[in-house]
N, C-alpha and C positions, 0 to 999 in steps of 0.2 A: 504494500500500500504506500502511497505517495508521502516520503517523510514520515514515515511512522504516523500517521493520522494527526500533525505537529497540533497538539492541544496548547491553542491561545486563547486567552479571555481577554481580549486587547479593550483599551480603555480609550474612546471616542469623544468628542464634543457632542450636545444634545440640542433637542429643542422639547418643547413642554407637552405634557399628555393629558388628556380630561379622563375622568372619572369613569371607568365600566369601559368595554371593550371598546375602542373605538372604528371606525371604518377608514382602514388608512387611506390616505392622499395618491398614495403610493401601493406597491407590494413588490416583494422579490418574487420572481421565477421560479428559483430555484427549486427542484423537485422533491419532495418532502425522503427523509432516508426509509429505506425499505428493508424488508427483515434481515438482509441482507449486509447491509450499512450498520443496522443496529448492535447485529451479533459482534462485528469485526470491531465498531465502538466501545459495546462492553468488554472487549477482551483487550482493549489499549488501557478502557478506564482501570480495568483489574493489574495488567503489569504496570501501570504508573503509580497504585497505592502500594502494589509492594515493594517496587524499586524507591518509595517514598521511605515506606518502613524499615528500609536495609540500610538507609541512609548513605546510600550509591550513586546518587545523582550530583553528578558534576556538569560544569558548562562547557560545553563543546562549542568549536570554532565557528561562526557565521556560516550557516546555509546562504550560499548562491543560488537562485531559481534562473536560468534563463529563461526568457518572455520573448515571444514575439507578438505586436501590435500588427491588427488588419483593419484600416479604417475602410468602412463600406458604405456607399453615400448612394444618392441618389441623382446627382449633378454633380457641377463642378461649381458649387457654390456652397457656402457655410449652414444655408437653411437647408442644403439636401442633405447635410451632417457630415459636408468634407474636410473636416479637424486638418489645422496643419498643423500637424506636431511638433517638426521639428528634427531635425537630425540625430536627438540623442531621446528624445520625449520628454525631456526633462520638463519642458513650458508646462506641458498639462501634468502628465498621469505619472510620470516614473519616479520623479522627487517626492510628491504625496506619499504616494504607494510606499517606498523606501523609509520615509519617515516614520509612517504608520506601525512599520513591523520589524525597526530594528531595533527596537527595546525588546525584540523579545528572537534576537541573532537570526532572521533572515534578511533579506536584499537580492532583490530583482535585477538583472543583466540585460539591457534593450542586446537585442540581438538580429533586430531586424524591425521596418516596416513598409507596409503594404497599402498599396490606396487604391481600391476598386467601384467603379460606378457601378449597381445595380440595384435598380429600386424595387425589387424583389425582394432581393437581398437586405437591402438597406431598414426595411419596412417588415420584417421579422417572418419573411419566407421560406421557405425550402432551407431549412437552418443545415439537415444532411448536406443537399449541394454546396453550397458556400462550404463547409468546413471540409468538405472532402477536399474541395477544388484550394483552398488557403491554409488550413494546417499544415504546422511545422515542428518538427522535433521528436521528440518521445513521448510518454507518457508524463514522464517526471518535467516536461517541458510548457509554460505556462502562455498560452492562448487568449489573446484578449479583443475582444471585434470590438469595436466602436459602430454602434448602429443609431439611425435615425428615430427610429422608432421600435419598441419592443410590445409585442402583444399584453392582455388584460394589466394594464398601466404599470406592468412594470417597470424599473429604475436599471433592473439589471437581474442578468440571472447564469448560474453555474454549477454545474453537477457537482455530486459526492464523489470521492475515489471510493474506487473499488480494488480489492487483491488481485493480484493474477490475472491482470486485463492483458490483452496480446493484440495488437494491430489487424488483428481478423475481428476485432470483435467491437459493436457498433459501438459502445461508449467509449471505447479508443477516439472513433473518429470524432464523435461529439462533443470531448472533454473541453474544456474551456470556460472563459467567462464571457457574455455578450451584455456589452454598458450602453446604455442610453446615451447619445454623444451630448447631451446637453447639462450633464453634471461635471463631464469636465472642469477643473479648478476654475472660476472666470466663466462659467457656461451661463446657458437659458434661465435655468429649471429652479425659479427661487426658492430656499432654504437647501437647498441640494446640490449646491453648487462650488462645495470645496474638493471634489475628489473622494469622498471617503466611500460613494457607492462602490468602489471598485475593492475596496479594502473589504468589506461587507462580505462580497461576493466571489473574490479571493480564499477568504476564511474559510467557505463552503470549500471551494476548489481543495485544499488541504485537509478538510474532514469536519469540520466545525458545524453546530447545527445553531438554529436560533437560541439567543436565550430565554427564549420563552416555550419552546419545543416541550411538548409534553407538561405544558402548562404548571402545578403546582404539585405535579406528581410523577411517579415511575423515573425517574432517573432527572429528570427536566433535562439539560440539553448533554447527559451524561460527563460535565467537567465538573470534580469536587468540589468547587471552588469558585463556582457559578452560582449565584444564590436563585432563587425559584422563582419566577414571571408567570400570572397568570395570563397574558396577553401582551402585545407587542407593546411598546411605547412610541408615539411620536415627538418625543423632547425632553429636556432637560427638566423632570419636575423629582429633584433629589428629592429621595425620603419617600418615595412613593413604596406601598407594600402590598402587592397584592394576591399575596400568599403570605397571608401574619400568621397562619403556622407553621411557615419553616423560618427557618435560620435569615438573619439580613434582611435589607431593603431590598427594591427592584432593580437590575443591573441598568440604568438608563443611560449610564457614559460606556456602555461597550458597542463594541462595533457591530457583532452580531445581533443586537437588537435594531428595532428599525429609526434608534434614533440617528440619525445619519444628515451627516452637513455636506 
């Protein structure tokens, strides 16, 4: 599995949530983990409490991920989502990103980008064709589409790893993250507009589930150290609890929750 299923509970900027579930603005993609994901989850959560127990865990050197960016627009203009990135990506998405995750020893490697018109594509179609026709690298190799638009209002969206995935097999070709180009750092999309959709959606891509997954019970997003969410947040309202009987407040400064700048 990719990085050992890297368990982060990254800590984000927020904005504020009202009371009882609300209807977010937004939603991620990403496809919820299947029994599959679960099983392979529970068995990282169980060797991390005992490698906690042995008192074995040392820091190990910076993970490097290479990344390659695919911007896919619909013209050759900024409203069909044709991002200039930039030679190194740093304008938008690579400095965020790296920011995001080097407290906790990874960092991203641009390794390449890609600019394709197709408003197909661009506009969240035939997601197998584009990624068959644009991926690059491995498995362990990190995929990020910049698209114009993503179906049911998503912000962004990116599969779980799985064990023993092999290049024959369809979530090989799938794997990846696909970002709304309008949260780029500077983008459209107000309150969403510092980059961190991608950090979000990244976190999935390494094995991370919401912190509200599994709401105030069964495991909630299976990291020890993740206190319990009965529902998503949209903002910064420290002190919120809504699950007063477990442990802690609501995790609303992580990034796996949808509070997201």
């Amino acid at each position: 599995m990719r990085f050992a299923a890297f368990v982060l509970t990254a800590a984000a900027g927020a904005l504020a949530a009202p009371e009882g579930p609300p209807q977010p603005i937004f939603s991620c993609g990403a496809p919820r983990p299947d029994a599959a994901h679960l099983k392979q989850t529970q068995k990282l959560a169980d060797e991390e409490a005992a490698f906690a127990a042995s008192g074995n865990i040392t820091t190990r050197q910076v993970i490097t991920v290479d990344t390659y960016f695919h911007v896919v627009a619909t013209g050759n203009a900024l409203i069909g989502g044709l991002l200039s990135i930039g030679p190194d990506a740093s304008p938008y998405h690579l400095n965020t990103l790296n920011q995001d995750f080097l407290p906790h020893g990874i960092q991203f490697a641009n390794k390449g980008i890609d600019y394709t018109i197709n408003p197909t594509w661009a506009n969240g179609g035939n997601e197998a064709a584009m990624k068959t026709a644009l991926r690059k690298g491995t498995y362990q190799t990190l995929n990020i589409y910049f698209l114009r638009q993503l179906e049911d209002r998503s912000l962004g969206a990116c599969y779980l790893p799985l064990s023993g995935v092999t290049p024959s097999d369809e979530i090989y070709t799938l794997d990846g993250c696909t970002i709304k180009f309008t949260t780029v750092p500077g983008g459209s999309e107000t309150g969403y507009n510092l980059g961190h959709t991608t950090a979000h959606e990244v976190g999935h891509w390494m094995g991370l589930y919401h912190t509200f997954e599994n709401g105030c019970y069964l495991g909630g997003d299976m990291v020890s150290y993740t206190p319990y969410e009965a529902f998503q947040a949209s903002g910064c309202q420290i002190g919120r609890d809504t699950c007063p009987q477990q442990p802690g407040t609501d995790p609303v400064t992580n990034y796996m929750d949808y509070s997201l700048e």
